[in-house]
NULOFI-574732 format. One record per residue: residue in one letter; x, y, z of N, C-alpha, C in turn. Coordinates in Angstrom, 1 decimal, padded with zeros to 4 digits. Layout:
<recs>
(A,(X,Y,Z),(X,Y,Z),(X,Y,Z))
...
</recs>
This chain:
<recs>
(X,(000.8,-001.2,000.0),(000.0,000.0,000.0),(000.9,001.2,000.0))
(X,(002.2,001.7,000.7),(002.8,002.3,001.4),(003.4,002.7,-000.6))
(X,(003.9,001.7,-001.2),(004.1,002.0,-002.9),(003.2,002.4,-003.4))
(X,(002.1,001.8,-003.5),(001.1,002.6,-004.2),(001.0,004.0,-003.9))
(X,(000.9,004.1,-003.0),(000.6,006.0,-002.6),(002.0,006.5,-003.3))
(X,(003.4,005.6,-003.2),(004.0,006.5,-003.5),(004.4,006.7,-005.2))
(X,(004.1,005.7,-006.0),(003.7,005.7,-007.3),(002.8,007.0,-007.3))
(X,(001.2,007.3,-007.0),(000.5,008.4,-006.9),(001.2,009.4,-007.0))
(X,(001.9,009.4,-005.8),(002.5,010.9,-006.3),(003.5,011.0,-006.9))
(X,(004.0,010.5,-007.3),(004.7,010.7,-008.7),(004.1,011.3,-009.8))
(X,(003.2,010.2,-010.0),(002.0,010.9,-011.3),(001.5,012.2,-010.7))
(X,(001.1,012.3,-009.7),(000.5,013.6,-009.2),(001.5,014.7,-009.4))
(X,(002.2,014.7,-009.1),(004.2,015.6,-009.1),(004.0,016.1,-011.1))
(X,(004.1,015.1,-011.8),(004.2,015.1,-013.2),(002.9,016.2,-013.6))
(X,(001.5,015.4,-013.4),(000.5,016.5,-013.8),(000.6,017.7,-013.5))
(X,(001.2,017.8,-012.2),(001.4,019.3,-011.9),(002.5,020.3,-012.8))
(X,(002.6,019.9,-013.8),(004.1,020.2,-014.4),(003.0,021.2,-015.6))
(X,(001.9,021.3,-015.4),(001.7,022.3,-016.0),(001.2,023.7,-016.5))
(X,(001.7,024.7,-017.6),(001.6,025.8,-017.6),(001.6,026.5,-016.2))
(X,(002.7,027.1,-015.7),(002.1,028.4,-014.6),(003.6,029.3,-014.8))
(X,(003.4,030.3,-014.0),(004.3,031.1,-013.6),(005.6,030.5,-012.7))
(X,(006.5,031.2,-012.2),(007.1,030.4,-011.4),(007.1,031.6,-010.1))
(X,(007.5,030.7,-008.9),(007.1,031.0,-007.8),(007.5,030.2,-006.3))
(X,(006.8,030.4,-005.5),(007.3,029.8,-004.3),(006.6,028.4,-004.5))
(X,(006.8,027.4,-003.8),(006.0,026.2,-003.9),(004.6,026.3,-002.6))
(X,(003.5,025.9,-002.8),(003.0,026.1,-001.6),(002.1,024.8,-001.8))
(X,(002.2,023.5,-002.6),(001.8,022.7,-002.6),(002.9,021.3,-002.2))
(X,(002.2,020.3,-001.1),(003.1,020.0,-000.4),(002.7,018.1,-000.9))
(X,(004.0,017.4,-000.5),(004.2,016.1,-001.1),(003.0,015.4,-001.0))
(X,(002.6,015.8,000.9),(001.5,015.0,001.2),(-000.4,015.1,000.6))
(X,(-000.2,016.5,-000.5),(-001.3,016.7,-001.0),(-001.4,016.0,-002.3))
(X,(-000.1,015.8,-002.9),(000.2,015.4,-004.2),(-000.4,013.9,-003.9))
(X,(-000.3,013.2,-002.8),(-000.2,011.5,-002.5),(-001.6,011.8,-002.1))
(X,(-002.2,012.7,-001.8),(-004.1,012.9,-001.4),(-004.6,012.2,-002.8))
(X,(-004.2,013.7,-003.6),(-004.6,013.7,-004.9),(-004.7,012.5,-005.9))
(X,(-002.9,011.7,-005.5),(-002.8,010.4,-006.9),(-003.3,009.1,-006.0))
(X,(-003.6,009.3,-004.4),(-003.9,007.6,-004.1),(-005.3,006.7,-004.6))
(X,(-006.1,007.5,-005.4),(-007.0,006.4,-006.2),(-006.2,005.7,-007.4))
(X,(-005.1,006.5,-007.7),(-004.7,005.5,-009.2),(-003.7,004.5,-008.7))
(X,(-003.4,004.4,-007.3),(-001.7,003.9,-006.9),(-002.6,002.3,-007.6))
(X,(-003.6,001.9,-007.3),(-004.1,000.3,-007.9),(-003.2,000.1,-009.5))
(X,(-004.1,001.0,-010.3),(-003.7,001.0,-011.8),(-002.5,001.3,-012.2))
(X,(-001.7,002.5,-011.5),(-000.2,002.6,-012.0),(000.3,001.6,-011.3))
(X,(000.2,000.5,-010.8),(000.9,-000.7,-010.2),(000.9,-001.9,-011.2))
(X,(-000.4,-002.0,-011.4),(-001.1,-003.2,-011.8),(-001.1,-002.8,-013.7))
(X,(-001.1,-001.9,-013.7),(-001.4,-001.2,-015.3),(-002.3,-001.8,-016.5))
(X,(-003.3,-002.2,-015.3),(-004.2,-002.9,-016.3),(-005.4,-001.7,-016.4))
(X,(-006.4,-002.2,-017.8),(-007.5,-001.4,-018.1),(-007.5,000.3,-017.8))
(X,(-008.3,000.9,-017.7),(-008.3,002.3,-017.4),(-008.7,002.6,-016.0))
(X,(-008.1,004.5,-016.0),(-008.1,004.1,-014.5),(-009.2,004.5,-014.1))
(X,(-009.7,003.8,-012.7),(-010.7,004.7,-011.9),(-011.2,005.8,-012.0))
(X,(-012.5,006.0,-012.1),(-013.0,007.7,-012.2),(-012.3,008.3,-010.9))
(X,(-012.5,008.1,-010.0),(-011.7,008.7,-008.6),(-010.0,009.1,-009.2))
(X,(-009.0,008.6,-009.7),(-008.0,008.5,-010.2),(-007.7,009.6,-011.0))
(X,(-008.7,009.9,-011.9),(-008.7,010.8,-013.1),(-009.4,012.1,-012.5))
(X,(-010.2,011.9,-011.3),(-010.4,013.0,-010.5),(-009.3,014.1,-009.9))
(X,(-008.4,012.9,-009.2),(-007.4,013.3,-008.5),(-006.6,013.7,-009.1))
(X,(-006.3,013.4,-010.0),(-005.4,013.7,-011.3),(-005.2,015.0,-012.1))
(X,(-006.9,015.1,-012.0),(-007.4,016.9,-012.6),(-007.2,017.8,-011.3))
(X,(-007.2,017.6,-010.4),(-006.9,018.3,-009.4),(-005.8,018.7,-008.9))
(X,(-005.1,017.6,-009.2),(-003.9,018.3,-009.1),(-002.9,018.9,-010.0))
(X,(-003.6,018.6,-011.5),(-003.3,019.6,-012.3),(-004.0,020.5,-011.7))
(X,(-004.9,021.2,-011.3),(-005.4,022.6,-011.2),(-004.8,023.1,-009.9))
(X,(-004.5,022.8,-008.8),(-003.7,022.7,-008.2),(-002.2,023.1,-007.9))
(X,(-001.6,022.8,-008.5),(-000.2,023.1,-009.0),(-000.1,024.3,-010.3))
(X,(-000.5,025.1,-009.9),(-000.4,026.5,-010.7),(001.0,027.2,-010.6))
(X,(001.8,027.1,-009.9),(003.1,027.7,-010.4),(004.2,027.1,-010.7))
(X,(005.7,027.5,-011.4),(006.3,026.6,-011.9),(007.0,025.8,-010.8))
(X,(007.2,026.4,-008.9),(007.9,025.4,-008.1),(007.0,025.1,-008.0))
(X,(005.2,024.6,-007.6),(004.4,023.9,-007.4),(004.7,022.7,-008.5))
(X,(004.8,022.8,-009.7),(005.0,022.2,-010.6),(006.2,021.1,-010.5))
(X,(007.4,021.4,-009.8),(008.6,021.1,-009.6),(008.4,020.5,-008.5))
(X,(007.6,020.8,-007.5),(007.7,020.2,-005.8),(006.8,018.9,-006.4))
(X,(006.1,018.9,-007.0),(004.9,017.6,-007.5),(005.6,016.7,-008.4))
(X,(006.7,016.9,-009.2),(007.3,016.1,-009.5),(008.6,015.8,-008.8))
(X,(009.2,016.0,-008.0),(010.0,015.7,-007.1),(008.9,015.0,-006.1))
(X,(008.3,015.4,-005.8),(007.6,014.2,-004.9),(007.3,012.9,-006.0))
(X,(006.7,013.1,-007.0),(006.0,012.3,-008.0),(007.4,011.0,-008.1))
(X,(008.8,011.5,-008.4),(009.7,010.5,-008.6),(010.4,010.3,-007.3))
(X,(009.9,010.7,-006.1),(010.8,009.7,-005.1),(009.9,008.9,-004.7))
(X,(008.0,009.2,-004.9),(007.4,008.1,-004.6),(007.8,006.8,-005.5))
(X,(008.0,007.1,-006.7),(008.0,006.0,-007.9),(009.2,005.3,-007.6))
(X,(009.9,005.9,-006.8),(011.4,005.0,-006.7),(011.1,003.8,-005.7))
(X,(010.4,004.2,-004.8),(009.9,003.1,-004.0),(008.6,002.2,-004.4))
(X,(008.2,001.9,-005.3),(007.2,001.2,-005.4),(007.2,000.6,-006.9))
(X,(006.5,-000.7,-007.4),(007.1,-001.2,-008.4),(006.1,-000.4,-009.9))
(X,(006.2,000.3,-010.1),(005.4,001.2,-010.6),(005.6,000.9,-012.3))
(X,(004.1,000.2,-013.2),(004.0,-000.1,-014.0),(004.4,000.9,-015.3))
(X,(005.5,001.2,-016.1),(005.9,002.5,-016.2),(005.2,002.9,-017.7))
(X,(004.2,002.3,-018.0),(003.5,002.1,-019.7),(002.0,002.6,-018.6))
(X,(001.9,002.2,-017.7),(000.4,002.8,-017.1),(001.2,004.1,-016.3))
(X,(002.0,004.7,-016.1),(002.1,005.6,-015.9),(002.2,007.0,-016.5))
(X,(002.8,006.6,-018.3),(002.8,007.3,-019.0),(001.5,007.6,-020.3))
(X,(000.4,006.4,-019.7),(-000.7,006.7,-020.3),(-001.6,007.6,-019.3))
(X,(-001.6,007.2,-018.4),(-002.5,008.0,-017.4),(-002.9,009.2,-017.9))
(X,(-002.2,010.4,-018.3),(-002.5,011.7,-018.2),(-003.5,011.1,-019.8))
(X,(-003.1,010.6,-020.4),(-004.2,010.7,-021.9),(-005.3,009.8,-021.6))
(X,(-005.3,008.6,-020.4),(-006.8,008.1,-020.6),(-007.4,008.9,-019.4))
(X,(-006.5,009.8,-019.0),(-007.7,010.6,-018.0),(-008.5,012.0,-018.8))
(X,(-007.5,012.0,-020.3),(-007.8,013.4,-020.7),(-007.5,014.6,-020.3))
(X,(-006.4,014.1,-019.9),(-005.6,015.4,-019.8),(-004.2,015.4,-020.6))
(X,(-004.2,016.6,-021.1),(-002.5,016.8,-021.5),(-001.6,017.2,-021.1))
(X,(-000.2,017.2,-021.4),(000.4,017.3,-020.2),(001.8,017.2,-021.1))
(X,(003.0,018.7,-021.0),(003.9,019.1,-021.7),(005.3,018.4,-021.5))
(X,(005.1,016.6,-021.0),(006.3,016.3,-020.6),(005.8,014.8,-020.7))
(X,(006.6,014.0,-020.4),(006.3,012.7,-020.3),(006.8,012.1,-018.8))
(X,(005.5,011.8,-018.0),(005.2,010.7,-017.0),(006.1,009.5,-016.8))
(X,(007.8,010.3,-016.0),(008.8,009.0,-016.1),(009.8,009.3,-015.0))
(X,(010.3,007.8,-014.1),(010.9,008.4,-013.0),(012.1,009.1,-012.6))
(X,(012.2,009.3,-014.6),(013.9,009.8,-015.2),(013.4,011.5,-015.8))
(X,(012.4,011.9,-015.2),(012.0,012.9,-015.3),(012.9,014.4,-014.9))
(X,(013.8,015.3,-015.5),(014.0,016.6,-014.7),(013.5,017.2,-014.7))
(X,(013.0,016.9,-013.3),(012.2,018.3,-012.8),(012.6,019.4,-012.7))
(X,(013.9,019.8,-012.8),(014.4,021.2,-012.8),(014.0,022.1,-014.2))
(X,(013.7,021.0,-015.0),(013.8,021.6,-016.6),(011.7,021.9,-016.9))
(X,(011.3,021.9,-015.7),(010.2,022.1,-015.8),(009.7,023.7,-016.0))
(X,(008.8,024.4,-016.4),(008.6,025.8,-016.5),(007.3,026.2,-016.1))
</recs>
C-alpha cells in the first residue's frame, strides 16, 4: 500500500508540471499523495483504465499546481514516490491521456524536474 501511494505521487508531481508562472511552492508532497492515491491500484497493476476517482485526482492536481515550483515540488515528490514502489511505467505514461488530460512532458521516473517551466 505504502508504494502505491508513492507511485500516486509521482504521477501527481508530473501532472502538476503544467503551464504556470514560477514561484514559491506552496503545494506539499502530502497533498500530491491525497490527490494520486486512487490510481496507486492501476499505476501498479497497469491494467485497463483508471478509476474515475484517479482521473479525479489527477485533474486536481493539475489545477492545483499552478506555479512553476508547485509544478517542480509535485514532480520531485512524483519521482521519489515512484522510486519506492514497483510502478507499472506504460500505465504511468498513459494516465495523463486516458484521463484526458495533456500534459507538456512525459510521465517518467527519469523525469528533470528542474527543466520544468
Amino acid at each position: 500500500m505504502k508504494k502505491m501511494k508513492l507511485t500516486v505521487v509521482g504521477v501527481i508531481c508530473y501532472l502538476l508540471l503544467l503551464v504556470a508562472p514560477a514561484s514559491e511552492a506552496v503545494i506539499q508532497c502530502s497533498d500530491v499523495v491525497k490527490y494520486l492515491r486512487p490510481c496507486v491500484s492501476y499505476l501498479v497493476k497497469g491494467t485497463g483504465k483508471p478509476p474515475a476517482g484517479c482521473c479525479s485526482g489527477a485533474s486536481a492536481l493539475a489545477s492545483a499546481a499552478t506555479t512553476t515550483a508547485d509544478k517542480r515540488a509535485a514532480c520531485d515528490c512524483i519521482k521519489t514516490v515512484a522510486k519506492n514502489i514497483n510502478l507499472n511505467a506504460q500505465a504511468a505514461q498513459a494516465l495523463p491521456g486516458n484521463c484526458g488530460i495533456t500534459l507538456p512532458f512525459t510521465v517518467s521516473p527519469t523525469v528533470d524536474c528542474s527543466k520544468i517551466g
